[in-house]
C-alpha positions in Angstrom: -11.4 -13.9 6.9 -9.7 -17.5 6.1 -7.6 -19.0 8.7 -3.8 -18.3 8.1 -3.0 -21.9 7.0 -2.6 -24.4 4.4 -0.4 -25.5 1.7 0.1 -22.7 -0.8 0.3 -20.6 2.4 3.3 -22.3 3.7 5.2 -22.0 0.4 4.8 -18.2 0.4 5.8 -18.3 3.8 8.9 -20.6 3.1 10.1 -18.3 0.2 9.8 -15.2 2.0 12.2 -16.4 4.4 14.3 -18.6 2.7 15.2 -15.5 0.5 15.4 -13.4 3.7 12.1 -11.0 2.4 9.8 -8.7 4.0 5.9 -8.7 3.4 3.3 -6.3 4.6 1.3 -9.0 5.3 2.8 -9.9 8.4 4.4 -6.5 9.3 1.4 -4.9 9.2 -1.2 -7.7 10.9 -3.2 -7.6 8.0 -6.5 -9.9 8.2 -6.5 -10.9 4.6 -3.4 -13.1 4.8 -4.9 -16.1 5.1 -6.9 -15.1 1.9 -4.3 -13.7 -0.1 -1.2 -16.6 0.9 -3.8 -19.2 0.1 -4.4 -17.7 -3.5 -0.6 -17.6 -3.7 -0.3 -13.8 -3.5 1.9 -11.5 -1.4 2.6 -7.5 -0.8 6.3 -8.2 -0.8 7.8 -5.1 1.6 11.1 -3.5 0.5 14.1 -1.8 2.2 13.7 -3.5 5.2 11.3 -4.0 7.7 12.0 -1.1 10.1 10.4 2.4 9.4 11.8 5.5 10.1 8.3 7.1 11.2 5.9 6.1 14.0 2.5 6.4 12.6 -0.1 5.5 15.4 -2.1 3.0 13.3 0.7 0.7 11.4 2.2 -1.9 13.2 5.7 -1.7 11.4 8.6 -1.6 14.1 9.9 2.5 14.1 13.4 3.0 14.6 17.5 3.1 12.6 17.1 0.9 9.9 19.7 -1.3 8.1 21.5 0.0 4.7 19.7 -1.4 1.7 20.6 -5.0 0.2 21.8 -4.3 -2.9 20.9 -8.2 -3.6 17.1 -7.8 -2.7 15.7 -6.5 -6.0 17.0 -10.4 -7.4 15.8 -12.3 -4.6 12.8 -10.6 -5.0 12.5 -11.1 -8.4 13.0 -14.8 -8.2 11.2 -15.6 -5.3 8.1 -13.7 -7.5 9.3 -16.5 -10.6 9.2 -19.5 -8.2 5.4 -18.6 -7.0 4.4 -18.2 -10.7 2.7 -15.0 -9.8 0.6 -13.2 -12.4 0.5 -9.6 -10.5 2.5 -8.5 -7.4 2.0 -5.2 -4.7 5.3 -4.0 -3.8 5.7 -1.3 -0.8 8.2 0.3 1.6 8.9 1.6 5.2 9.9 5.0 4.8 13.0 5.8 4.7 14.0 9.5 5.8 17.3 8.5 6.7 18.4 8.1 3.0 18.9 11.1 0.7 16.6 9.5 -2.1 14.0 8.1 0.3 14.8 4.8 -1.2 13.8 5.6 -4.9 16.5 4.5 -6.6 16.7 1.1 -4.9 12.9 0.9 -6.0 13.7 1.4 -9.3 15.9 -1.3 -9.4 13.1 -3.6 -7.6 10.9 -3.0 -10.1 13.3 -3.0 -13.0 14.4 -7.2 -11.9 11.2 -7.7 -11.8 10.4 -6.9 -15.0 13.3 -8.8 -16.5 12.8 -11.9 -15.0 9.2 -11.9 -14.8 8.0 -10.1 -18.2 4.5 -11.0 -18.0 4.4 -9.7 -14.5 1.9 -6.9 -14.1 2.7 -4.8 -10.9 1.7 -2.0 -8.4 4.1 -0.1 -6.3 2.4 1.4 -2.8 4.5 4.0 -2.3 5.8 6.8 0.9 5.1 10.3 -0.2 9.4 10.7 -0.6 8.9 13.5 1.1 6.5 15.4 -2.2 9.9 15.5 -4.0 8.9 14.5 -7.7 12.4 13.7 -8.7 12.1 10.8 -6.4 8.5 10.0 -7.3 9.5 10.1 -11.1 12.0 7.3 -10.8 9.6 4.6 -10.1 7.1 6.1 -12.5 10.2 5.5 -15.2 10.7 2.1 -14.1 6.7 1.7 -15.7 5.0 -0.4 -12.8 1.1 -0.5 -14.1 -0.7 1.0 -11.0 1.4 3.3 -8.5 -0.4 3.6 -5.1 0.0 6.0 -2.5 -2.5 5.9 0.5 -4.1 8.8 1.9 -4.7 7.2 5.0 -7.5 9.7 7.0 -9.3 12.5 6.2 -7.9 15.9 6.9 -8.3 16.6 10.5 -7.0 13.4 11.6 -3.7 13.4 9.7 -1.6 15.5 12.1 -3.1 13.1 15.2 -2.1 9.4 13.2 0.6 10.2 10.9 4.3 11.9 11.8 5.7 13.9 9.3 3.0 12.8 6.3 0.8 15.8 5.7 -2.5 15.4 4.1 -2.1 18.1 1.0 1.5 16.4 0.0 -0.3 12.8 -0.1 -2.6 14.4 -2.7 0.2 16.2 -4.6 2.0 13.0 -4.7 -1.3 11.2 -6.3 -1.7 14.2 -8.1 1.7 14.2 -9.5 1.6 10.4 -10.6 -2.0 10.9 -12.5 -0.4 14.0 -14.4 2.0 11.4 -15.6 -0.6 9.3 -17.0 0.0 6.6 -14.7 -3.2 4.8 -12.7 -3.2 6.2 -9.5 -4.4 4.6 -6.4 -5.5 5.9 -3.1 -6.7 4.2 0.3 -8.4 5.7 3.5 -9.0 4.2 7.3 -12.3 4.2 8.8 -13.3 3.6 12.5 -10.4 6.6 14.1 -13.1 9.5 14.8 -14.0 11.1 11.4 -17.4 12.0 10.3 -19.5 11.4 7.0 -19.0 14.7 6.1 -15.1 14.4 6.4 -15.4 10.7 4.7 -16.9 12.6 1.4 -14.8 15.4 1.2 -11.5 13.2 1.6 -13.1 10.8 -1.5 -13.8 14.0 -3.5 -10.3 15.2 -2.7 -8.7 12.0 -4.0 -10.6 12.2 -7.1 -9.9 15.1 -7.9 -6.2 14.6 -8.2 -6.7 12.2 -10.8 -7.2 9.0 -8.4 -9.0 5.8 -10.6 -8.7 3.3 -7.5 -10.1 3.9 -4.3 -9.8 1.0 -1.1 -12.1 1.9 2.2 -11.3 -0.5 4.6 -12.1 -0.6 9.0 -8.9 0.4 11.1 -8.1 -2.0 13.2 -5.8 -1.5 16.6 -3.0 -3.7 16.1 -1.5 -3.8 19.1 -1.7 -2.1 22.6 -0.5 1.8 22.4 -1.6 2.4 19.2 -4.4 4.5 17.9 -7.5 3.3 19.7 -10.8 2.2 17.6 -13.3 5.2 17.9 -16.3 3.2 15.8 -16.6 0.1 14.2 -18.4 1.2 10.8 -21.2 -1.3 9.6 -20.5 -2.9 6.1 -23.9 -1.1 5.0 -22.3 2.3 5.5 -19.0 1.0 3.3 -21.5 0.5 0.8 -22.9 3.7 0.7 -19.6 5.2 0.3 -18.5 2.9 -2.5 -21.6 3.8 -4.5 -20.5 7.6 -3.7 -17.1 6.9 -4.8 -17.8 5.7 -8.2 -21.0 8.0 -9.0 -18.1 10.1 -8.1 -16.3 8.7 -11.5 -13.9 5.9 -9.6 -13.2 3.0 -11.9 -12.4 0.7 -8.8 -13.4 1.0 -5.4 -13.0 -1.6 -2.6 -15.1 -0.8 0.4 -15.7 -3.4 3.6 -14.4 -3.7 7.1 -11.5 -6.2 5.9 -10.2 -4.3 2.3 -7.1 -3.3 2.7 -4.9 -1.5 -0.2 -3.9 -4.1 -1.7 -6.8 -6.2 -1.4 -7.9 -7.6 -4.9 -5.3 -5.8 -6.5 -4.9 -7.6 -9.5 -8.2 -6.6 -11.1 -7.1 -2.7 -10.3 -4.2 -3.2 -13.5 -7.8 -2.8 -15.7 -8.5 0.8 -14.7 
């Protein structure tokens, strides 16, 4: 993990909140920063910063959040021009407490984008908007080239680490985009109680919806009152489960302690 640091770190950081941005990178205490701010690359978060669900294993503050800025989708757009990046994650809070879960605002997100950036190549990480497909079909029309939606645990788990997500919906949402014929992505925790057996059916499950890009990465507490760590998986056993996943028929799959969804994300655009 490389120390969070350095020049092209400080410019992302700058940016972000010079244009008044969120990024998943710091709401969510991911690891890789260091890594990923170095290389110049950012998951840039959306509508806000405050989610209107309280999952036990994301850090992301839980309460009333703000009406959307109207004037993010540019800011976004050009901070994205200014860091001359090549390929860009884009995800949300969820946001119950508007009657579109946000879609049309991330239409418009990706839509600026695109016009100022129009070499851009981009993945949305997207809620489950509740398994409405209306909503889902928005951002599939705004053409992003790899839409994401993160399964999280395996079955059993779910109801204990994730309020109001429910595991079959994640995998009609995934389902929904591949029947589309957009590249769907998927990503699962390890380390919160489940077993091997649980681990396989929940990467058979994904690929059955249609999934191409699977991320396995070790939860991590991130702060006190969250979901505890149950076991801290060795990277041999990530291996194993990356050779499953593509003898499975995956075209990508990320699988260590430290991957996280959007971890190496620009090679996924190739599936």
């Amino acid at each position: 993990m490389q120390r969070a640091s350095g020049e092209n770190y400080s410019v992302v950081k700058n940016l972000v909140a010079k244009n008044h941005l969120h990024t998943i990178c710091t709401s969510g205490n991911c690891p890789n920063i260091g890594e990923c701010w170095n290389s110049g690359t950012a998951t840039f978060m959306i509508l806000g910063d405050i989610c209107t669900r309280a999952c036990k294993f994301c850090a992301t503050i839980t309460g009333r959040p703000l009406t959307p800025d109207p004037e993010e989708p540019a800011r976004l757009a050009e901070t994205i021009r200014l860091l001359n990046l090549k390929h860009c994650v884009i995800t949300s809070v969820d946001r119950d407490d508007l009657t579109d879960g946000g879609a049309a605002h991330w239409a418009s997100t990706v839509t600026k984008i695109k016009e100022i950036n129009p070499a851009i190549t981009l993945e949305c990480l997207i809620p489950d908007f509740d398994g409405k497909t209306e909503f889902i079909q928005k951002i599939i029309d705004a053409s992003p080239e790899v839409i994401s939606h993160n399964l999280e645990t395996v079955k059993r788990l779910t109801p204990l680490i994730r309020t109001k997500a429910r595991y079959e919906k994640s995998l009609g949402v995934l389902r929904y985009i591949a029947a589309q014929g957009k590249t769907a992505k998927s990503g699962i925790m390890l380390g919160l109680g489940e077993t091997e057996d649980e681990v396989i059916e929940t990467i058979g499950d994904i690929y059955e919806t249609g999934c191409k890009i699977l991320t396995i990465g070790q939860y991590l507490q991130p702060a006190f009152g969250y979901m505890e760590v149950v076991e801290y998986v060795t990277p041999e056993k990530f291996g194993q489960y990356r050779l499953l996943a593509l003898n499975k028929g995956f075209r990508f799959v990320e699988s260590s302690p430290l991957v996280r969804s959007s971890f190496h994300a620009e090679k996924h655009v190739k599936a």
